[in-house]
C-alpha positions, -999 to 999 in steps of 0.1 A, spaced: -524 -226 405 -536 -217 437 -567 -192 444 -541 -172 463 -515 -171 431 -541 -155 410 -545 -127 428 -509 -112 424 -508 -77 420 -470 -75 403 -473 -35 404 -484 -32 442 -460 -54 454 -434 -34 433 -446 -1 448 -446 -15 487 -408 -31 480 -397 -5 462 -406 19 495 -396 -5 521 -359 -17 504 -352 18 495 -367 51 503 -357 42 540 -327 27 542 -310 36 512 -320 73 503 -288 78 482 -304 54 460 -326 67 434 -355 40 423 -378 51 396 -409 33 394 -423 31 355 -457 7 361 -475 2 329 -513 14 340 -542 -17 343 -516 -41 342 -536 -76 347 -526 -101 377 -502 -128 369 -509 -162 376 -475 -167 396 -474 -177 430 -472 -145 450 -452 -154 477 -424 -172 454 -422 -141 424 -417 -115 459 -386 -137 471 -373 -134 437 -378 -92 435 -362 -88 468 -331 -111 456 -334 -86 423 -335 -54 446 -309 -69 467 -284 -75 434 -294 -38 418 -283 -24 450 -250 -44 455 -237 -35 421 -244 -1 427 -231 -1 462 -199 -17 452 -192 8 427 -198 39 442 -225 50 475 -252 66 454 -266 55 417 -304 45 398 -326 15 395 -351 17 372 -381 -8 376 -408 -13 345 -438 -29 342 -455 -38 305 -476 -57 287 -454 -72 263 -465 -101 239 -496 -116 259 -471 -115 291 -466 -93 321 -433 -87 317 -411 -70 351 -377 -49 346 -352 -40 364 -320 -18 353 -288 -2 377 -260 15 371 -236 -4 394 -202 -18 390 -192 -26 349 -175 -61 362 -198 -74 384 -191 -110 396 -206 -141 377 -241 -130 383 -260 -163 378 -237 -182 405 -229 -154 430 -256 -152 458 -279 -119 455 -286 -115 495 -276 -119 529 -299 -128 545 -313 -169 549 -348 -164 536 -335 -146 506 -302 -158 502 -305 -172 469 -289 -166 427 -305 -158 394 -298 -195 387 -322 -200 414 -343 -173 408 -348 -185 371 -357 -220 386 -385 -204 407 -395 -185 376 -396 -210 351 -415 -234 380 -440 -205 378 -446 -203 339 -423 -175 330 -386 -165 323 -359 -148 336 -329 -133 319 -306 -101 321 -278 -81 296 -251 -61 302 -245 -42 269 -206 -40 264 -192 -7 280 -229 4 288 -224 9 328 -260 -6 333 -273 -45 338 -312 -53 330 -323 -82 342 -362 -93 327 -388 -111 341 -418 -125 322 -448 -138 340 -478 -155 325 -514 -136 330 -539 -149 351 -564 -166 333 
């Protein structure tokens, strides 16, 4: 890893993404921000893991947009089992399309799937998964990240 990837604050980039995707431009939007306290840096490159939350922000907000102008994402942050592990839950649409095929974004520089978006996990040490529990009306998709050092 680089000097740069082991200095990734997952929590600060959460809180700056979290204002910039949402608070602005979509205010009918709810995001609750649940950041586990002293939460150690990750050894994931910084610039990679950040693609990959704005492709998760961008999928939380389409499945609620599709389904209805206004719903909740929920982001976590935890120390879970000797990894930082990153959640996020919406309430959007119950029959979203295929979700590891279908491309999360618009735009080029993010335009990208949780097939990819696993890749660039895995490539970084950790995992990526999500669950729709049957008739639940949420989706959680789960990110777990290695600790630096």
């Amino acid at each position: 890893m680089s000097p740069a990837a082991t200095k990734f604050d997952l929590n600060q980039v959460l809180q700056e993404l979290s204002h910039s995707q949402y608070e602005e431009h979509h205010r009918k939007i709810e995001v609750i921000l649940d950041l586990a306290t002293e939460l150690p840096r990750t050894a994931a490159d910084g610039h990679q893991i950040e693609c990959v939350l704005l492709a998760l922000f961008a999928r939380s907000r389409n499945a609620i947009e599709t389904k209805r102008s206004h719903g909740t994402i929920v982001i976590r942050t935890e120390l879970k089992f000797g990894k930082i592990q990153f959640s996020i839950t919406d309430d959007g649409v119950a029959d979203p399309p295929p979700i590891f095929e279908t491309p999360l974004t618009t735009t080029p520089e993010e335009d990208m799937n949780l097939t990819t978006c696993a890749e660039i996990v895995q490539d970084q040490a950790g995992e990526l998964y999500s669950w729709r529990p049957r008739h639940s009306g949420y989706t959680t998709i789960v990110m777990d990240l290695p600790i630096d050092g």
